[in-house]
C-alpha positions as a printed Julia matrix, in Angstrom:
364×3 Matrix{Float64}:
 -42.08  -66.37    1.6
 -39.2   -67.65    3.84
 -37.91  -65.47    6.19
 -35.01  -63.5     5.46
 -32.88  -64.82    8.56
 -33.0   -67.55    6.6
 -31.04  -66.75    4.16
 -27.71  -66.38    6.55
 -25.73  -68.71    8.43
 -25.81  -69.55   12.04
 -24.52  -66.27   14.16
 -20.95  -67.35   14.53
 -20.03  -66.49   17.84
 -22.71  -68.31   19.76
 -20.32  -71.44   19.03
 -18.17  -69.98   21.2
 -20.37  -69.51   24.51
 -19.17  -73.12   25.67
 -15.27  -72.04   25.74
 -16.69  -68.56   26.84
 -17.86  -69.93   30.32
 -15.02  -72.36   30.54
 -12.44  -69.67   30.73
 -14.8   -67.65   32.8
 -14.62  -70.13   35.38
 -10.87  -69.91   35.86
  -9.76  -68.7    39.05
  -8.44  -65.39   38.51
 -10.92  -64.85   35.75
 -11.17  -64.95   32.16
  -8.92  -62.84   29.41
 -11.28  -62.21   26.5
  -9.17  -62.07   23.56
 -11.95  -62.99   21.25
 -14.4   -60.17   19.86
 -11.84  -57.67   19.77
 -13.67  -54.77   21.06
 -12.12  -51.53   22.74
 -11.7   -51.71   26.38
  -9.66  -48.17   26.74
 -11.24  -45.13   27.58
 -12.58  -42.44   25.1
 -10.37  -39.68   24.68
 -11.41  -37.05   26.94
 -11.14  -34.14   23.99
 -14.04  -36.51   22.02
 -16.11  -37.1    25.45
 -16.43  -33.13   25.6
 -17.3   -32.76   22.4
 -19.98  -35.71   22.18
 -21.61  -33.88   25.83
 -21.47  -30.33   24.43
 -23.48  -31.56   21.08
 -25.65  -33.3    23.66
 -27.89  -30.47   22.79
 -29.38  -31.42   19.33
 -33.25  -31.97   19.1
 -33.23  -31.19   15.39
 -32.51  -34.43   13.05
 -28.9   -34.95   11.7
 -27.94  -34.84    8.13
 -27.09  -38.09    6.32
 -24.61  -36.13    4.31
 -23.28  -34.49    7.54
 -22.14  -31.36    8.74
 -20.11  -29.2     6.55
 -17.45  -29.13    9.49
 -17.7   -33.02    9.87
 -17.31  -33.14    5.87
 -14.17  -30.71    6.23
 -12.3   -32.61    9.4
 -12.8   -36.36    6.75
 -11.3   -34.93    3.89
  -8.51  -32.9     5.61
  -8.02  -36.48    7.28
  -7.66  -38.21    4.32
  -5.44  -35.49    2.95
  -3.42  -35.67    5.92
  -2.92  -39.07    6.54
  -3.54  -41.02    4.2
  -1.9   -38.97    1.5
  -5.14  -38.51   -0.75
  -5.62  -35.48   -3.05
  -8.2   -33.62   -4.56
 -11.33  -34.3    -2.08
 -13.77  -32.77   -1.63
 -17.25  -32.84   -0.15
 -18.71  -34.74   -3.14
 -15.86  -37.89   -2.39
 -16.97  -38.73    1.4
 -20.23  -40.22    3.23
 -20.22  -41.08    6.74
 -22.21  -43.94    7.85
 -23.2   -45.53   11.22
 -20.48  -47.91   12.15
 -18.65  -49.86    9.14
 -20.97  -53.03   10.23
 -23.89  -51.7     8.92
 -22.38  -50.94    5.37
 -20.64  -53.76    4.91
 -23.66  -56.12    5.53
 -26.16  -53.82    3.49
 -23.68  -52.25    0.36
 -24.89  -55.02   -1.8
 -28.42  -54.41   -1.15
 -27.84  -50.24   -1.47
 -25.84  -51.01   -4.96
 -29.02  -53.11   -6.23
 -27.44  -55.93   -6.64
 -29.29  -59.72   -6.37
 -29.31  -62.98   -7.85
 -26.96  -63.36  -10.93
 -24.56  -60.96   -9.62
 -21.58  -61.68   -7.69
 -19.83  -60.21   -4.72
 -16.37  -60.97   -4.33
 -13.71  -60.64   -0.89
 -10.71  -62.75    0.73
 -10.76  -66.27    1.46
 -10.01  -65.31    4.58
 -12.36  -62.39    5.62
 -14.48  -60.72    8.11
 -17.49  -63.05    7.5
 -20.31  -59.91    7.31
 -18.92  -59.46    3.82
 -20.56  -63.02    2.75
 -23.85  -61.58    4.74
 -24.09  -58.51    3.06
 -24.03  -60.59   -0.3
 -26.71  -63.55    0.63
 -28.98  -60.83    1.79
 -29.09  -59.73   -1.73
 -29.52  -62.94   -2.62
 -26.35  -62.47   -4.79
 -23.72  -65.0    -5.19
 -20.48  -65.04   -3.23
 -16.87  -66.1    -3.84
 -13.52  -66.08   -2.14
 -10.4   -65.43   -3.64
  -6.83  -65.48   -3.52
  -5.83  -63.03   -5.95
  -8.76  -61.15   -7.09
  -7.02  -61.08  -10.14
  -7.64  -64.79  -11.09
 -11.28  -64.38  -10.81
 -13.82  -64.69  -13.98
 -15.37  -61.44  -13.96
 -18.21  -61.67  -15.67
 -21.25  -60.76  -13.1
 -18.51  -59.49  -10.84
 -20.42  -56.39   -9.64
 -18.54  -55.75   -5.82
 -14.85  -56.86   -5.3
 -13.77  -56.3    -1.29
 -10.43  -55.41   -0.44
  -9.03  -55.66    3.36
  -6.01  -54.72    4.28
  -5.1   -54.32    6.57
  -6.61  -57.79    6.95
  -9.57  -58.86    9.46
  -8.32  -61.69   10.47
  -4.81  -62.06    9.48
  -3.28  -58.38    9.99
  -1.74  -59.24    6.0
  -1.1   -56.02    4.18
  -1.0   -55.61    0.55
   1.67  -53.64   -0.9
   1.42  -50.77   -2.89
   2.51  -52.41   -5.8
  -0.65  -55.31   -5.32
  -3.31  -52.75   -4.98
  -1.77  -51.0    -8.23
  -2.33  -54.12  -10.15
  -5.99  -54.85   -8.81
  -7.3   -51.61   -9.05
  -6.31  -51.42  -12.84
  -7.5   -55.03  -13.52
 -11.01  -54.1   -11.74
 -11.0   -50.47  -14.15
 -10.26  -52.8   -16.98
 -13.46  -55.13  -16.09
 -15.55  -52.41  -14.91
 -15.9   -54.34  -11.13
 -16.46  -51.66   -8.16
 -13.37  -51.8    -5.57
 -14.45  -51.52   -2.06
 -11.37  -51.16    0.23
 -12.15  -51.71    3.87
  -9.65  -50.02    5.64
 -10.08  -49.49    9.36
  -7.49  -50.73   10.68
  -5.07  -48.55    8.53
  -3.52  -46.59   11.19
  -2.48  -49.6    13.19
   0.56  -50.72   10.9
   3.14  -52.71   12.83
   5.76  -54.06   10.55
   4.34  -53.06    7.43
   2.79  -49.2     6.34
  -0.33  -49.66    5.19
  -1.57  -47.76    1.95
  -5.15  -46.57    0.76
  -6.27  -47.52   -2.48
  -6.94  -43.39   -2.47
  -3.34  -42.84   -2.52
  -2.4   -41.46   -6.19
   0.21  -44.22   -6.83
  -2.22  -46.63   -6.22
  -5.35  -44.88   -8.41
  -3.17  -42.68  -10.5
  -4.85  -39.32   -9.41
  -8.4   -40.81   -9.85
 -11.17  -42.23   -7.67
 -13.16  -43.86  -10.58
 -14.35  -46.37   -9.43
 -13.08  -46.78   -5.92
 -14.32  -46.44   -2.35
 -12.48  -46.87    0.93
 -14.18  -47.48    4.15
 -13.14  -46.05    7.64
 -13.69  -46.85   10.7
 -13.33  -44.46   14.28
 -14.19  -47.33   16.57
 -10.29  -48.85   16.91
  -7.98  -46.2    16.0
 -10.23  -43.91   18.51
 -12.06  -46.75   20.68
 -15.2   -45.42   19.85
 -16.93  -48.53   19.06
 -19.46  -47.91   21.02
 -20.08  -44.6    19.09
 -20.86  -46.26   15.49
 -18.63  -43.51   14.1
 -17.32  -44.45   10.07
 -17.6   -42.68    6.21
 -16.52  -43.68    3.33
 -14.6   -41.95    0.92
 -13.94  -42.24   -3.33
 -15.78  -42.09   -6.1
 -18.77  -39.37   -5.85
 -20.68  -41.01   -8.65
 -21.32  -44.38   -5.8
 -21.43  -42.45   -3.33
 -23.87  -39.83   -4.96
 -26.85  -42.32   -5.16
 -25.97  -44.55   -2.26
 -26.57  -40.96   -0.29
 -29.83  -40.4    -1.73
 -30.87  -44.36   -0.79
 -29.3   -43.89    2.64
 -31.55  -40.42    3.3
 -34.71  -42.29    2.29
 -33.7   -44.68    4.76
 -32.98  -42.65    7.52
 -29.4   -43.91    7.98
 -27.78  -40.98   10.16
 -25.14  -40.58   12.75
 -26.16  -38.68   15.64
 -25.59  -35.11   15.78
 -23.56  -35.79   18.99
 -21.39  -38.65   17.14
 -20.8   -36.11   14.21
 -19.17  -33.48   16.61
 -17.13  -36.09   18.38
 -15.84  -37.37   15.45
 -14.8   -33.81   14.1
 -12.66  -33.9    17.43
 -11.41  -37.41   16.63
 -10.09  -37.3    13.49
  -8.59  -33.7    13.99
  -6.11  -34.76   16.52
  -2.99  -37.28   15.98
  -1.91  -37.43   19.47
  -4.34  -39.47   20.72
  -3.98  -42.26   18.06
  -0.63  -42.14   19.02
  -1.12  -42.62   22.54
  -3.23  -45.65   21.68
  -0.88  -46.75   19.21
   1.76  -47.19   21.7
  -0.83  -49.14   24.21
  -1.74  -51.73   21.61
   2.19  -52.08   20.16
   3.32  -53.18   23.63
   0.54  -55.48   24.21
   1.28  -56.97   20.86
   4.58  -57.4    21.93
   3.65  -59.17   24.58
   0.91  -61.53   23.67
   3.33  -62.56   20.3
   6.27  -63.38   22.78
   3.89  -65.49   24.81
   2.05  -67.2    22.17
   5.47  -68.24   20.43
   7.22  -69.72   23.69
   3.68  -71.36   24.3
   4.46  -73.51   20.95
   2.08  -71.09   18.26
   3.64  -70.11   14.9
   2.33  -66.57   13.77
   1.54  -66.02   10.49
   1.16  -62.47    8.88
   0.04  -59.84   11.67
   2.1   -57.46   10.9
  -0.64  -54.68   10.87
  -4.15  -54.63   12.78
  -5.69  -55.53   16.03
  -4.73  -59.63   15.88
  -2.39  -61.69   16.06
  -3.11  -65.17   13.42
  -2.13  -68.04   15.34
  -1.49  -71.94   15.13
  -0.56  -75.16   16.77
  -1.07  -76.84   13.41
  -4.31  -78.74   14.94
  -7.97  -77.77   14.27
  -8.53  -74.07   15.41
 -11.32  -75.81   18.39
  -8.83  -77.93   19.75
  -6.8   -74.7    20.52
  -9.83  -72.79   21.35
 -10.57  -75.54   24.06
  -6.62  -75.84   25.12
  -6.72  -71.72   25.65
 -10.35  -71.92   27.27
  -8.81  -74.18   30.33
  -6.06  -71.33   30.56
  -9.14  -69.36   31.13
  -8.03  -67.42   27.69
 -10.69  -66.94   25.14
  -9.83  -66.3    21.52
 -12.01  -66.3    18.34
 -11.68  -69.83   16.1
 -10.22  -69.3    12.65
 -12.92  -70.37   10.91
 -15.21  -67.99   12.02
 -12.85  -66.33    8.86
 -13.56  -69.31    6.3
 -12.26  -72.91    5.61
  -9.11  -71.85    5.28
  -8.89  -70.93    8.83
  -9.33  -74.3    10.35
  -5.82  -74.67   12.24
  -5.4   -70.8    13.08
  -7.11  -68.36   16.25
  -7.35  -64.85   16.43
  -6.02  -63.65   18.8
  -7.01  -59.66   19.92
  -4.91  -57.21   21.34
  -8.11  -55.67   22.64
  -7.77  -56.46   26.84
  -6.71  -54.17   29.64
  -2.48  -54.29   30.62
  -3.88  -56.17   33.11
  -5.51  -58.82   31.58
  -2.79  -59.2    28.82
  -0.24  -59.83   31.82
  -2.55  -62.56   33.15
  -2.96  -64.44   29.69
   1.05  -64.14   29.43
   1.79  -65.54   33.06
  -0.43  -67.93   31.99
   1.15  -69.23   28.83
   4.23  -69.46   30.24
């Protein structure tokens, strides 16, 4: 029996140690613009809340707290304009990682069956589907696809890697063609709250699912809108009968969130100002780096939502990685993200003020 590692390709970001060291042996230090993960501190209003669950010897729900199952759907209600939920239409979940790379697997899904997500995409989304030894496809317009054996169409937007948003009108039409085929929508959504030049909607919206979550799921994530990455803080949210059985799986596997993480997260997701706050951190790095990267020569394409900025010299997306590296600037290759990122980097908005104002004296 092979071994299941085999079944994945090779860990993408170990390509990158080369460049990593090469820009960490710049004078004044390297500016990792790469991974993309927080570097701001935790709210102090979630810190107290995490230390005064710190107390919990007893084993977490999978399901949650009723109070952690009240602050999700309020949130959704609140923000992202949802109606009609209730405990029955939300699940939280360890980090979005974890479900994105094991869905497939939960759903019972394998060979014959086919999971579906962007061309360009956050590349777990192809894991989770080889380690269910299903097939996988990228697409352009979901629409196009043949969906016979479609079982699992991924949605992201905003976009992981691009920061493209699809318009209300787009996820309209996909949602009803999936309903009409019977294909399962999965909308990743975690970086819906960080909307630059575009407002991001949720395929929970009622214009979007006309007042019903059949067959629909959104995923959330606390771990950029909250920087608590380091937390694995997320739920999902739609259609109670998916998320009915994939709670029972996930409490057979013992896939909880700490106690401590659920009371933090009741904190997060029940105050605004913070997100704000962080908001305005990331906007005027954003505005920064994009200046920079533009007088440096890059074109930017999309980004006008997320954590990234989609950059290109128009030459393979190493050559830039290398050119960057001896700037002592790392960023993440575009095609980590799939062929048809070969002449674009990602570039994150995830480094200190300080760091951002060395990669822009730099560029310049």
């Amino acid at each position: 029996m092979s071994a299941v590692s085999d079944r994945l390709p090779v860990f993408p970001w170990d390509k990158l140690e080369p460049y990593k060291k090469t820009a960490a042996a710049h004078p004044d230090g390297i500016v990792d613009l790469s991974v993309g993960t927080p570097v701001d501190p935790v709210p102090d209003l979630i810190q107290k809340a995490l230390v005064d669950a710190a107390d919990s010897p007893g084993y977490p729900t999978v399901w949650g707290t009723p109070a952690l199952r009240d602050t999700i759907t309020g949130w959704l209600e609140r923000r992202l304009g949802a109606r009609d939920v209730t405990h029955r239409h939300v699940l939280p979940i360890v980090g979005s990682k974890e479900l994105v790379a094991w869905l497939p697997t939960q759903l019972g899904l394998g060979p014959g069956d086919k999971v579906a997500f962007p061309r360009l995409a956050y590349p777990t989304y192809e894991v989770g589907a080889r380690l269910a030894r299903a097939e996988h496809i990228a697409y352009d317009d979901p629409t196009e696809l043949d969906p016979a054996g479609l079982k699992l169409l991924w949605l992201n937007s905003p976009s992981n890697p691009t920061g493209r948003v699809l318009s209300k009108e787009e996820l309209t039409r996909i949602v009803a063609w999936a309903r009409e085929h019977g294909v399962l929508v999965f909308s990743d959504e975690c970086y819906i709250e960080l909307g630059w030049e575009a407002a991001p909607v949720s395929v929970l919206h009622p214009d979007v699912n006309g007042g019903s979550f059949e067959g629909i799921v959104s995923v959330h994530s606390l771990s950029k809108r909250s920087n608590l990455a380091g937390y694995r803080a997320a739920f999902l949210a739609g259609d109670p009968d998916v998320l009915g059985p994939l709670l029972e799986i996930r409490k057979h596997g013992g896939m909880m969130t700490s106690a401590p993480t659920q009371a933090a997260v009741v904190a997060a997701l029940g105050d605004d100002e913070h997100v704000r706050v962080q908001r305005e951190r990331y906007a005027a790095r954003r505005e920064a780096l994009r200046g920079a990267l533009l007088a440096h020569g890059f074109r930017i394409e999309h980004s006008e939502a997320s954590l990234y900025l989609w950059a290109t010299r128009d030459e393979s997306c190493w050559q830039t990685v290398a050119h960057l590296a001896d700037l002592g600037i790392l960023v993440a290759p575009g095609d980590f993200y799939g062929p048809a990122g070969e002449q674009f980097v990602r570039v994150a908005l995830t480094a200190t003020d300080e760091r951002v104002r060395a990669a822009v004296a730099r560029l310049s």
